[in-house]
N, C-alpha and C positions, 0 to 999 in steps of 0.2 A: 561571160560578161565581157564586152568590147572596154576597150581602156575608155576611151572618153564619157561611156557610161559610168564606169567606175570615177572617174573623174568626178563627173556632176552628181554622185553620189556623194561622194568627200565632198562638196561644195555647198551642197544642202544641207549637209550634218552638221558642220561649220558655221553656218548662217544660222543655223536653227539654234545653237550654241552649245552644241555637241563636243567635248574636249577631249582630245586624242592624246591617252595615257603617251605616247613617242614626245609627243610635241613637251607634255605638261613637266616627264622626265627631264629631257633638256634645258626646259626655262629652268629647273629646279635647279639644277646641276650644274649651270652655269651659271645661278644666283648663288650658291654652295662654292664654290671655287673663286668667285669673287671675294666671299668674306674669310674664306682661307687664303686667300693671297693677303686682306686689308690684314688680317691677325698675324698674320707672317711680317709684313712690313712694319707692326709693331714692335714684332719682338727682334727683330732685326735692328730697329730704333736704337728698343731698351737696354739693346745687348752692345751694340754700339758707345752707347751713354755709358751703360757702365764700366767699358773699359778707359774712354776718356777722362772718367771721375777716380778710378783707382788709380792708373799709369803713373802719375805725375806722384804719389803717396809711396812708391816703388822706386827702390833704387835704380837708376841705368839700367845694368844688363836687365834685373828682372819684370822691368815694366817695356824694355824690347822683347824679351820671349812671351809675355803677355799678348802685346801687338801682333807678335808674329802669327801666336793662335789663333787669334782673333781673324788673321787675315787669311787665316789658312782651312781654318777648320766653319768659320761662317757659310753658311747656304749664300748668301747674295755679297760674291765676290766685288760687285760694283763696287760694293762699300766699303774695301781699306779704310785703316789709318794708316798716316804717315807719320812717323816718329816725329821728324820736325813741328811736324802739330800740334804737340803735346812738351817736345825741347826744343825751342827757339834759338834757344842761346848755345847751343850743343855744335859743335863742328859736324858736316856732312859725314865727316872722314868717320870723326870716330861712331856716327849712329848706323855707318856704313859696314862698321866693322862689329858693332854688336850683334845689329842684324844677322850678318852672316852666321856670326856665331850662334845666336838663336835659331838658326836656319839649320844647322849643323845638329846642338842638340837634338831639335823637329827630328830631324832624318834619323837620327843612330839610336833614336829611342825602340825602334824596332827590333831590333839587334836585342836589348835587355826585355822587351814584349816576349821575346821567342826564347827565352833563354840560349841564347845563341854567342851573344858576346862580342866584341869585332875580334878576341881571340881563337873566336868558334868553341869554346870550354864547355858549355851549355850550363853555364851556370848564373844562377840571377843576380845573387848577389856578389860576384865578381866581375860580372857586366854590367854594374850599377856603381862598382866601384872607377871600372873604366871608363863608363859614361866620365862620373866627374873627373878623374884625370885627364881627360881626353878633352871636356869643355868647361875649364876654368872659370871663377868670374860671377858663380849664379851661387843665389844662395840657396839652403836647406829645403826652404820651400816650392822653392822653380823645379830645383833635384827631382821634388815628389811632385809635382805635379807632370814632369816628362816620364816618370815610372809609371804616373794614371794611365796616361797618355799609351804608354808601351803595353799595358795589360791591355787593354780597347782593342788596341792595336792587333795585340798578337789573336784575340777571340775572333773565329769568324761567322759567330753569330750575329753580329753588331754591327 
C-alpha cells in the first residue's frame, strides 16, 4: 500500500469519525497531567500557607529551619519564602545568620542519617549529640525534626 493511499485511508476513517486509540491516549494523558500539575499547584499553595501561618507561632531560629525546609525540600523551587516575609522587624544580619545556621543543621543532618557522625564514631546517638553542639540555638523539636530528616536521608529507598 503507497503512503498517500494510506493516507487517505486515515482520512476517511477520521471524517467517518473513526477514533485512533494514539491520538485518544494523548488527549488523555495530556488532559491527565494537566490536572496533576493543577493538584500539584495546590498543594504547593497549601503547603506554602502553612508554613506562612506556623513560622511567625515559632521562635527565630525554629521558624528559620522551618523556612529553610520548606525552601529546600518543596518540588516548586520558584516558591521560597523569605524570612523577611514573615519578620519585618528582624535585622537582615541576624535572619542572615539563622538562615545559615539552618542551612548548616540541613547539611550535617546526614552525617547523624548514616550513623557516621562529623566524628566518623558511627554512632547515632552521639552524632545527634554533636548535631546540637555543633548547631546551637534550635530547640527540642527542630533537634527532631533534623534527625527525621537524617533517617529519610540516610534510606535509599526514598
Amino acid at each position: 500500500m503507497s503512503l498517500s493511499l494510506l493516507l487517505i485511508l486515515v482520512i476517511a476513517l477520521a471524517a467517518a469519525g473513526h477514533e485512533f486509540p494514539r491520538w485518544k491516549v494523548e488527549w488523555k494523558t495530556k488532559k491527565a497531567a494537566a490536572e496533576r500539575d493543577k493538584d500539584f499547584e495546590k498543594s504547593e499553595t497549601a503547603a506554602r500557607q502553612q508554613v506562612l501561618a506556623e513560622a511567625p507561632t515559632l521562635e527565630l531560629p525554629d521558624a528559620i529551619f522551618l523556612i529553610a525546609c520548606h525552601n529546600r525540600y518543596r518540588e516548586r523551587s520558584s516558591w521560597p519564602i523569605d524570612p523577611c516575609e514573615i519578620f519585618p522587624n528582624e535585622t537582615p544580619s541576624v535572619l542572615a545568620g539563622w538562615e545559615k545556621k539552618a542551612e548548616q543543621l540541613l547539611s550535617m543532618r546526614r552525617y547523624v542519617g548514616f550513623g557516621a557522625g562529623p566524628a566518623g564514631r558511627g554512632d547515632i546517638a552521639g552524632s545527634e549529640q554533636e548535631l546540637k553542639e555543633w548547631n546551637p540555638g534550635f530547640s527540642k523539636e527542630t533537634y527532631a525534626q533534623a534527625m527525621r530528616l537524617s533517617v529519610r536521608a540516610s534510606r535509599p529507598d526514598i
